[in-house]
C-alpha positions in Angstrom: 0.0 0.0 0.0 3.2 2.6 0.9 3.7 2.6 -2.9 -0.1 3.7 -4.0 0.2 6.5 -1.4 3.9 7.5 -2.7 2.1 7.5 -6.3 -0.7 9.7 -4.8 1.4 12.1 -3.1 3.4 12.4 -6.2 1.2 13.1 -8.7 -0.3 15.6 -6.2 2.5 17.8 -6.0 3.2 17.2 -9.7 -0.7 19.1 -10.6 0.3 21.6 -8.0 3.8 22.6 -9.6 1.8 22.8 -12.8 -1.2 25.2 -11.1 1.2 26.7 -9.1 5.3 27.0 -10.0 7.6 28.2 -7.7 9.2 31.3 -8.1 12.4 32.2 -9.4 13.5 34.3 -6.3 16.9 35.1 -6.4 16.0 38.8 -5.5 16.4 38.1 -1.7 19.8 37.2 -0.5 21.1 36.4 3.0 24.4 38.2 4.1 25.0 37.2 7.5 23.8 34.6 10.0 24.8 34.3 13.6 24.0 32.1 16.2 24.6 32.3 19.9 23.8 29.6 22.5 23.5 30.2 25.8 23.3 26.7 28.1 20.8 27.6 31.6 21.3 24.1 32.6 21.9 20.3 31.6 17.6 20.6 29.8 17.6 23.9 28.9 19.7 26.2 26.3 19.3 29.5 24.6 19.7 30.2 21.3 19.2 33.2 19.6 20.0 33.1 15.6 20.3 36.6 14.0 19.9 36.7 10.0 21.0 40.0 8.0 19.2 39.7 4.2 18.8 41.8 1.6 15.9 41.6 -0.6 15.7 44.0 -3.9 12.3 45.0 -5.2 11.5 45.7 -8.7 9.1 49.2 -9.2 5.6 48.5 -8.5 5.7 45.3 -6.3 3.8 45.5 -3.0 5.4 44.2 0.2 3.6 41.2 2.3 
């Protein structure tokens, strides 16, 4: 049965590629990434992960 599901799933995300392709977005760009951890105790640690992007927008497009 794991193949007719694998089949199913497949041809699902085939018909939403078609309906729906990805986009091309090359227009966004990450610079830097830093990650600091912090451990509290032997269970618990911080993390805090800082990202720096860019992201260049033609004339017209609206911002979500």
């Amino acid at each position: 049965m794991t193949w007719f599901t694998r089949l199913c799933r497949q041809t699902g995300l085939t018909i939403h590629h078609i309906v729906k392709p990805v986009k091309d977005d090359n227009r966004k760009r990450e610079l830097n990434r830093k990650v600091e951890e912090k451990k509290v105790n032997d269970s618990v640690t911080l993390r805090r992960t800082t990202i720096d992007e860019i992201e260049i927008r033609q004339d017209g497009e609206k911002t979500r």
